[in-house]
N, C-alpha and C positions, 0 to 999 in steps of 0.2 A: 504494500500500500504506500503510494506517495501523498506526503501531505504538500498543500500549499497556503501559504498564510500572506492575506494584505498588509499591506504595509501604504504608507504617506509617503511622498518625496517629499525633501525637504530643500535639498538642490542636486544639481546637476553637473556634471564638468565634461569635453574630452579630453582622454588618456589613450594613448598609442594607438588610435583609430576606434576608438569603443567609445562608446559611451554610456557613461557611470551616475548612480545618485548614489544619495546619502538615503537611505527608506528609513522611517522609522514603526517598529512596531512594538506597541504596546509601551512607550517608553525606552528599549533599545534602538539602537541606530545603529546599521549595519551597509557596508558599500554593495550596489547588484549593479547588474550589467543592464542599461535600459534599450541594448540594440533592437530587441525583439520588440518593441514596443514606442516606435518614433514620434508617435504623437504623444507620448505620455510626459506631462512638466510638473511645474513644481506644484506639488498641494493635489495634485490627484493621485488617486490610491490604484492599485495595481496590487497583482499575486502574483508572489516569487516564489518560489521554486529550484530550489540547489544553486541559490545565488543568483538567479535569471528571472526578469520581472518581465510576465509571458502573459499577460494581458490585463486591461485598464479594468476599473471597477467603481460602479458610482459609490458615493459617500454612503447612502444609505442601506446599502449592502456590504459595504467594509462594516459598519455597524454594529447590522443582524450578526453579523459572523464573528464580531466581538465578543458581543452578547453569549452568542452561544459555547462559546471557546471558556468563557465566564463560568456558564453553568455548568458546562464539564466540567472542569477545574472544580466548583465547589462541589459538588455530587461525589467527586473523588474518581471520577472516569477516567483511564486511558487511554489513548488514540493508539489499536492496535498497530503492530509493526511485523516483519516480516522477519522470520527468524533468520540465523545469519545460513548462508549460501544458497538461499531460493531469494525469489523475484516478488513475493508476498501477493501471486497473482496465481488462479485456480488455471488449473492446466486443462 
């Protein structure tokens, strides 16, 4: 299973032909690759993905998905994961 989680730009730079933000999620800020995603600037939300922000997402759906990332967390849920040397995907 892959997770993907929104995140906010906060700015933008290029670096050796790529182009890079600052996202922030949840209070972390972490650098991602914004190539896949050209029209995405500062203050709109997007879902990364192993460092790779692979498509924009309005505000009110980064949200919902707060929210609900919230209530797992307090319910005490896991986000399953894939044990190690499979693909965590049914054959």
């Amino acid at each position: 299973m892959c997770l993907a989680v929104p995140g906010r730009i906060l700015g933008t730079e290029e670096r050796e032909e790529s182009r890079l933000g600052r996202v922030e999620f949840g209070g972390i800020v972490r650098e991602v690759c914004l190539d896949l995603v050209p029209e995405a600037g500062v203050g709109d939300y997007v879902i990364v993905h192993a460092g790779f922000a692979i498509s924009r997402l309005d505000a009110e759906e980064a949200e919902r998905t707060y929210q609900l990332l919230a209530e797992m967390e307090r319910a005490g849920e896991e986000v399953p994961t894939a044990a190690p040397g499979t693909t965590g995907q049914a054959d």
